[in-house]
C-alpha positions as CSV (number, residue, x, y, z in Angstrom):
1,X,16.8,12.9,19.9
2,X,18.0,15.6,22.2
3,X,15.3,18.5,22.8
4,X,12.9,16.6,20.7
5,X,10.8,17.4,23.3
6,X,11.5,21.1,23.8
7,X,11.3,21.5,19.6
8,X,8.6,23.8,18.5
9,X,6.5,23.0,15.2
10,X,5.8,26.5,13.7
11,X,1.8,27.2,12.1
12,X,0.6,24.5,14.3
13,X,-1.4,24.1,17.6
14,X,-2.9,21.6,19.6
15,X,-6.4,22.9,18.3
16,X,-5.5,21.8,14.5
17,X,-6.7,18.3,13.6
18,X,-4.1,16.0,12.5
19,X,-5.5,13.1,9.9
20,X,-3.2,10.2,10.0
21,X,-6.2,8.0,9.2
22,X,-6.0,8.0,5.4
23,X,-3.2,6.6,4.1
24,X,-2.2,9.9,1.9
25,X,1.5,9.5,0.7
26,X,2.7,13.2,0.6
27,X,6.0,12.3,2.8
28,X,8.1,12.3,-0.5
29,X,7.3,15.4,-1.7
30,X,10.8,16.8,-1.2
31,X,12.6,14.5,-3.2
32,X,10.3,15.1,-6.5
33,X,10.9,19.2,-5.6
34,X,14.5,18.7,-6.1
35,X,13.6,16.8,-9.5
36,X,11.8,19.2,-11.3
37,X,11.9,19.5,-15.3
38,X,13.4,16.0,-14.7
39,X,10.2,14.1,-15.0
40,X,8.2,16.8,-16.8
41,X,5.6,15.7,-19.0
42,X,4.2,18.0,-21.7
43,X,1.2,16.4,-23.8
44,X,0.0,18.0,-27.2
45,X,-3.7,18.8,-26.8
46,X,-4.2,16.8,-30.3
47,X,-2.7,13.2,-29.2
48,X,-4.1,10.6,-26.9
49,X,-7.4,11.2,-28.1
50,X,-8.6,7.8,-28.8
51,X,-9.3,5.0,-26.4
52,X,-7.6,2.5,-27.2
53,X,-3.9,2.5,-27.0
54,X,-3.1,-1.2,-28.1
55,X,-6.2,-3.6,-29.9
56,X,-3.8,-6.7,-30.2
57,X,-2.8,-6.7,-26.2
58,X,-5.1,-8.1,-24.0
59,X,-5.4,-4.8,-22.0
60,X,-6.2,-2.7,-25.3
61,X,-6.2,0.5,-23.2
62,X,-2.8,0.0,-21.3
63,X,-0.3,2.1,-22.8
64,X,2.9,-0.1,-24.1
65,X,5.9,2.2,-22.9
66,X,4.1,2.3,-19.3
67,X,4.3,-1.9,-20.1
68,X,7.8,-1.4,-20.9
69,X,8.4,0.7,-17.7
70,X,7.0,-1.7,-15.2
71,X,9.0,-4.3,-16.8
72,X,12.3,-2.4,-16.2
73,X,12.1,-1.4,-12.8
74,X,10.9,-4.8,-11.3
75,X,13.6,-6.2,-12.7
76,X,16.2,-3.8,-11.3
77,X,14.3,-3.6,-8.0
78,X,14.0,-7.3,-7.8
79,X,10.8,-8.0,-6.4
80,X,8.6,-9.4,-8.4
81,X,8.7,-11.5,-12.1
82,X,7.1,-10.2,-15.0
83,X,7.9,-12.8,-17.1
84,X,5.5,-14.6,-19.3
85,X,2.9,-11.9,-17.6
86,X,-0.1,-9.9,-18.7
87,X,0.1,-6.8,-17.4
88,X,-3.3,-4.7,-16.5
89,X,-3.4,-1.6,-15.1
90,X,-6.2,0.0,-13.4
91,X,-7.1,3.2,-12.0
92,X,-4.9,2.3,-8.8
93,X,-5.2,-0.6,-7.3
94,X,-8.5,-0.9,-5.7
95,X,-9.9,-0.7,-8.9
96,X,-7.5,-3.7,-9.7
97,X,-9.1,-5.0,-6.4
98,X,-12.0,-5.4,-7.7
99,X,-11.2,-6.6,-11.3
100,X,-9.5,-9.6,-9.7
101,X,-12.5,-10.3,-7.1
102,X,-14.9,-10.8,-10.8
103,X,-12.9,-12.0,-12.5
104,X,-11.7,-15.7,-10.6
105,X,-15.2,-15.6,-9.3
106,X,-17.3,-15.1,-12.2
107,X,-14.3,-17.9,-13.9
108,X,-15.6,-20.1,-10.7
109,X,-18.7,-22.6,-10.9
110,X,-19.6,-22.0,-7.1
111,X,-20.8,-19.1,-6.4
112,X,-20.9,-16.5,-4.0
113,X,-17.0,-17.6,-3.5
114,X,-16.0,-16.6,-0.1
115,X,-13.8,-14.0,0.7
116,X,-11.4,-14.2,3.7
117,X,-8.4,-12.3,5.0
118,X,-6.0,-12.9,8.0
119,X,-6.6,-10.2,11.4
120,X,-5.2,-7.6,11.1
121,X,-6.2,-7.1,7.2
122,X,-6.8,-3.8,5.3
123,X,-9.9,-2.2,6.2
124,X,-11.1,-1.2,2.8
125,X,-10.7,-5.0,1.8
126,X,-14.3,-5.8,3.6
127,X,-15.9,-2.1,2.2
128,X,-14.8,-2.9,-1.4
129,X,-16.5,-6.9,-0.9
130,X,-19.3,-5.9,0.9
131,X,-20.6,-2.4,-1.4
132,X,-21.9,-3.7,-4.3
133,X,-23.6,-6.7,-2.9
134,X,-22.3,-8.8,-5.3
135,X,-24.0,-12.1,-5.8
136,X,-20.3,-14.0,-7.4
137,X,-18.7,-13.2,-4.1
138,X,-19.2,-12.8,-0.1
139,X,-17.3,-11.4,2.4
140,X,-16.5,-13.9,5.4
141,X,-13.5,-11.9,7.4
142,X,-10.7,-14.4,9.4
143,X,-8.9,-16.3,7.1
144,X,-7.5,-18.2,10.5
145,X,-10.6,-19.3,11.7
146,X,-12.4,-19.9,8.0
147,X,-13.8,-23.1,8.0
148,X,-16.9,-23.4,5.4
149,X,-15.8,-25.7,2.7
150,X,-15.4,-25.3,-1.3
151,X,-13.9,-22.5,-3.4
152,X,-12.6,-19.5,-1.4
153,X,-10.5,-16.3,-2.4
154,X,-7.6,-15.1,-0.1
155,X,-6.8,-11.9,-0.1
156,X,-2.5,-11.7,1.0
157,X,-1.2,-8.0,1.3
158,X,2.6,-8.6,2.2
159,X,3.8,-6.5,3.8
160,X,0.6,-6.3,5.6
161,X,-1.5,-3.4,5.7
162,X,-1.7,-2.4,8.8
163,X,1.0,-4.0,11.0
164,X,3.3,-4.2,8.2
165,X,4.6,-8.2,8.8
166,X,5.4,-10.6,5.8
167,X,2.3,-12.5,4.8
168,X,1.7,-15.8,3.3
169,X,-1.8,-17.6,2.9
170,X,-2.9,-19.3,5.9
171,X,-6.2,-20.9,4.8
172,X,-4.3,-23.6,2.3
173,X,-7.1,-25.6,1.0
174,X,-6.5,-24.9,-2.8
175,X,-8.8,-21.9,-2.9
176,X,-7.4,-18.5,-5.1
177,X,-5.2,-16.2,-3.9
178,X,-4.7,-12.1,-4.5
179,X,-1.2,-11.2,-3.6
180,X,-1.4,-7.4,-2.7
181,X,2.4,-6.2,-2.8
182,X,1.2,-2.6,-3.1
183,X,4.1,-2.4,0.3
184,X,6.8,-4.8,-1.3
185,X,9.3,-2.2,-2.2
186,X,12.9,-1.4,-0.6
187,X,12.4,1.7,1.4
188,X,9.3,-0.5,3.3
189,X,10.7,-3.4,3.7
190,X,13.9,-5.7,2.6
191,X,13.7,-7.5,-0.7
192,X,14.7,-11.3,-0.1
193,X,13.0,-12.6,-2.9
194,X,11.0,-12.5,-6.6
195,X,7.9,-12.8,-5.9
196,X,6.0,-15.3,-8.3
197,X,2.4,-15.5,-7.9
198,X,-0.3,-16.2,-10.2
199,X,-2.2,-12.6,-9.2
200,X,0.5,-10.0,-7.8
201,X,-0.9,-6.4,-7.6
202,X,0.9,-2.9,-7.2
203,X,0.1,0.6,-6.8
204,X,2.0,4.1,-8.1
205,X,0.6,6.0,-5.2
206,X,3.1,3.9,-2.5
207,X,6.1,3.7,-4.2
208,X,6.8,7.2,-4.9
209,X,3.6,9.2,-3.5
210,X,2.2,10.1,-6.5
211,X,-1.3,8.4,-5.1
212,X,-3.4,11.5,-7.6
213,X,-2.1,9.7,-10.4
214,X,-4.7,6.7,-10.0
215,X,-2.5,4.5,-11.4
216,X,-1.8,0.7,-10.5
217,X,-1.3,-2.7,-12.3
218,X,-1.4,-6.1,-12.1
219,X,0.9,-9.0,-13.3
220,X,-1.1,-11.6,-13.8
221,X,-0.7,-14.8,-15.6
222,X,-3.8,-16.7,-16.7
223,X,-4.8,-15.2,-19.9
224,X,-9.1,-15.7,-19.1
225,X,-8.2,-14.1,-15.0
226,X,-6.4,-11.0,-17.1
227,X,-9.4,-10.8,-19.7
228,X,-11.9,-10.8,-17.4
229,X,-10.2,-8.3,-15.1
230,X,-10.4,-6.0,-18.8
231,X,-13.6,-6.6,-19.0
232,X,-14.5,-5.4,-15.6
233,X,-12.1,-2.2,-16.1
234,X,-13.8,-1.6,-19.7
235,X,-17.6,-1.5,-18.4
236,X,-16.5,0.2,-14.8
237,X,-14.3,3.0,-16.2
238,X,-13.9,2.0,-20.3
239,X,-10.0,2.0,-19.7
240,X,-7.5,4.3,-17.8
241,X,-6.5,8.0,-18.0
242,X,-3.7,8.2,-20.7
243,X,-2.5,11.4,-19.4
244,X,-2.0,9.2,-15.9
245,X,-0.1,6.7,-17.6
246,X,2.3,9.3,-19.4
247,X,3.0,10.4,-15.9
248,X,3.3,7.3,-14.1
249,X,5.6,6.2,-17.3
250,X,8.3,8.9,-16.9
251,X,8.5,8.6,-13.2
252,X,9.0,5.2,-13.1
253,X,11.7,5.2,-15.9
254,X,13.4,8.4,-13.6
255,X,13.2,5.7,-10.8
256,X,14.8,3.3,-13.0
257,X,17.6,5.1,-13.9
258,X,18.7,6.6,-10.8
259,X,18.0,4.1,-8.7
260,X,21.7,2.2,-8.8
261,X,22.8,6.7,-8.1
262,X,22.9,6.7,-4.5
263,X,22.8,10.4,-4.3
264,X,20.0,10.3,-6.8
265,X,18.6,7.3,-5.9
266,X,15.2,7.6,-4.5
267,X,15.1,4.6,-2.8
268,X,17.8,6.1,-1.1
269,X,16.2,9.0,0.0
270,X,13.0,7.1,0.9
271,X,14.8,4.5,3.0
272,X,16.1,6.9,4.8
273,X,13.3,9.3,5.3
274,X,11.1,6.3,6.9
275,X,14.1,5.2,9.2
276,X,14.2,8.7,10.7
277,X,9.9,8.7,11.2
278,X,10.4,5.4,12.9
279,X,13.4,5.7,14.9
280,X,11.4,9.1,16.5
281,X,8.3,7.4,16.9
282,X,10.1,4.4,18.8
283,X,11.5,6.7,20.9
284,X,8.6,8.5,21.8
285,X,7.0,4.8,22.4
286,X,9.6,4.2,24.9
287,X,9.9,7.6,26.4
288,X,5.9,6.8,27.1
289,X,6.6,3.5,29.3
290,X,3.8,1.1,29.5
291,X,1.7,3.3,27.6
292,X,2.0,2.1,24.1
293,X,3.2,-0.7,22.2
294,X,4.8,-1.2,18.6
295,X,5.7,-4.5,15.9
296,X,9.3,-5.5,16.0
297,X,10.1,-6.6,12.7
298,X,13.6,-8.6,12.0
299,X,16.6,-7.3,9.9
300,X,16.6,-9.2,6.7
301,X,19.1,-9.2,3.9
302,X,17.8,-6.7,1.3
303,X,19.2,-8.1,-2.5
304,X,18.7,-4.4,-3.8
305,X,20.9,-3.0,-1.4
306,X,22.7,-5.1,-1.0
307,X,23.1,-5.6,3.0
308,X,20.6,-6.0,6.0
309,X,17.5,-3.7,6.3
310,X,15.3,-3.3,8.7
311,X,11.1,-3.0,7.8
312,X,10.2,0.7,7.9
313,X,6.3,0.1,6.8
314,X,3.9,3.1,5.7
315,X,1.8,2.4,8.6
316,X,2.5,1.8,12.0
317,X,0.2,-0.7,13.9
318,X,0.4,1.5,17.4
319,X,-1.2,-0.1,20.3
320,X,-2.2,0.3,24.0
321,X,-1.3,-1.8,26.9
322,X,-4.4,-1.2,28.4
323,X,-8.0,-2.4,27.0
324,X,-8.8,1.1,25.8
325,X,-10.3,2.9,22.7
326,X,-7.0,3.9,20.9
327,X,-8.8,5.9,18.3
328,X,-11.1,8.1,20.5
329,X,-8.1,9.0,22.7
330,X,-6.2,10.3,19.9
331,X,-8.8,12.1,18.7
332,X,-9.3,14.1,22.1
333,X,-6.0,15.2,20.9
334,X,-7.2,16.0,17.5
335,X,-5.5,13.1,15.7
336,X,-7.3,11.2,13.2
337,X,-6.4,7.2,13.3
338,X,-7.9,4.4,11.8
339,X,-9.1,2.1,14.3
340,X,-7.9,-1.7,14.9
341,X,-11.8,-2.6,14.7
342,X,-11.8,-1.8,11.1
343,X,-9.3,-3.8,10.3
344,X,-11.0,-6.9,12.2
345,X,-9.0,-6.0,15.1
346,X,-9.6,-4.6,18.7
347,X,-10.1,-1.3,19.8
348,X,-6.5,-1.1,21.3
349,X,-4.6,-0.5,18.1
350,X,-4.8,1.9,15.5
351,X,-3.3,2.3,11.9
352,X,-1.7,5.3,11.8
353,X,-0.1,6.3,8.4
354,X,3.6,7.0,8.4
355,X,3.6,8.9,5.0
356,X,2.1,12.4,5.8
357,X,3.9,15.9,5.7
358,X,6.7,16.5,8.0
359,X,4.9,18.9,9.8
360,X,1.9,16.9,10.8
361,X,4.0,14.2,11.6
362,X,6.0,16.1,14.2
363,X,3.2,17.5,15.5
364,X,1.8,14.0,16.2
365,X,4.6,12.8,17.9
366,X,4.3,15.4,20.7
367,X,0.7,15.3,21.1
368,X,1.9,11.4,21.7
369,X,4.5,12.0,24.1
370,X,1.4,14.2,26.3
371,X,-0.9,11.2,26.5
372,X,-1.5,9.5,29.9
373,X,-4.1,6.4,29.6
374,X,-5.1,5.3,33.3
375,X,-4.8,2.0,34.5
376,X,-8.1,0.0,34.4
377,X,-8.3,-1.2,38.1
């Protein structure tokens, strides 16, 4: 970290606006240079006309070698089982998000289910509840504080989006549970375990950036949960993009194969990538004082790599020491955050997302290292 501070960032100033709000995963894009004709896809203009890609699998649009693809690389990652599954894929997983939300609450007799989340939970999880004004389901925020009885939905993202801890469900009364896992990859976090949940959902865009795609799936295992979460997908979008899943397919199987290749292996590369961003913004925290605060996560042993990890998660929960708006302060200094109040937080932390160009990144960090926040008397 020597002359970190003294390091210039060439074509940009402190005028240009940073946005670290959205969670846009464009950190990667080195690695998938060096690739190239590897994972190129060439499509004839006459095929994948139709709509359907499969009429005798419950997801008639989802494409089977995509199937066949998510299949191989959770088992060689190790993170979750796809056994005895039904896979459905969706166009990313907020769109799965929302399949899952109708489909165990129109399967439920009371209704509007409520819809409940531990603090601090992913912002767009209230937005996507609240939009449509849905009459099957009602949003009702702290899952540590919910209290009102009968059927309830819990919505789990492990590791957490924002702060980037391991989640279980904290409401336990019998009530359904979504398990987002969209994080629950090696280069994020260690993999201790299979996960085995009755509703597990993932996401293309954070595993290896390729978020303009729109591509995620679900494993689910209750036959009527994954039919209804078709029938939702059918009458909101009438399937998925084909040309998305040809993509997403030949990726995935590239991530496959090189994945046990350390000098090929992406996860590798990605590991490593999100060690550096945090070890600099750490030290920038420090070099701050009281200013700031970060998470501390534990080492854990990682069965895919075979040796202890740390977490290195997408977004990093940053916080103040003193009661202050966060997220206007950066802006002054023409960084776009996401603010902790979004997330059912306070206004002391923001989200900030870890997965952005090199450039912008740098840039951030020294625009950090000039903040002084007075203390409130």
């Amino acid at each position: 970290m020597v002359g970190f501070e003294n390091s210039k960032i060439s074509g940009c100033d402190s005028t240009t606006v940073i946005n670290l709000d959205q969670g846009n995963p464009t950190a990667f894009q080195e690695y998938w240079t060096k690739m190239k004709e590897r994972c190129l896809v060439v499509i004839p203009v006459w095929e994948l006309m139709s709509y359907f890609s499969d009429m005798s699998n419950v997801c008639w649009f989802l494409q089977q070698d995509l199937a066949e693809a998510i299949k191989a690389l959770h088992r060689e990652i190790g993170n979750a089982s796809t056994e005895e599954r039904y896979i459905v894929v969706g166009t990313g997983s907020s769109q799965l998000c929302q399949a899952a939300l109708f489909a165990l609450s129109s399967l439920s007799e009371a209704k509007p289910l409520s819809i409940v989340a531990a603090v601090p939970y992913y912002s767009t999880y209230e937005e996507q509840v609240s939009f449509v004004q849905s009459q099957l389901y009602k949003w009702e925020g702290e899952a540590r504080t919910f209290n009102k009885p009968g059927p309830y939905i819990e919505m789990v993202t492990s590791p957490n989006n924002p702060d980037g801890t391991i989640r279980e469900p904290v409401v336990n009364r019998g009530g359904k549970v979504i398990y987002d896992l969209a994080y629950y990859w090696p280069h994020y976090t260690p993999i201790t375990r299979r996960q085995d949940h009755d509703l597990m959902l993932f996401t293309f865009s954070k595993i290896a950036g390729h978020a303009g795609s729109r591509i995620g799936w679900a494993l689910v295992k209750d036959i009527e949960v994954a039919k209804k979460m078709v029938q939702y997908i059918t009458i909101n979008s009438i399937g998925v993009s084909k040309e998305s899943q040809i993509r997403a397919t030949a990726i995935l199987n590239e991530l496959t194969k090189t994945c046990r290749i350390k000098s090929e292996s992406f996860f590798e590369y990605a590991y490593e990538k999100m060690k550096s961003r945090w070890e600099r913004l750490r030290w920038v925290v420090d070099k701050t004082g009281d200013t700031f605060t970060l998470p501390n996560y534990p080492q854990a042993f990682c069965n895919f790599f075979g040796k202890n990890t740390s977490t290195f998660p997408a977004f990093a929960w940053l916080g103040c020491k003193e009661e202050n708006d966060l997220e206007s302060l950066l802006k002054e200094k023409n960084v776009l955050t996401r603010g902790g109040d979004q997330c059912g937080s306070d206004k002391k932390y923001v989200r900030v997302n870890m997965l952005g160009l090199d450039n912008d990144f740098e840039e951030f960090l020294h625009r950090l290292l000039t903040i002084r926040i007075p203390k409130l008397l």
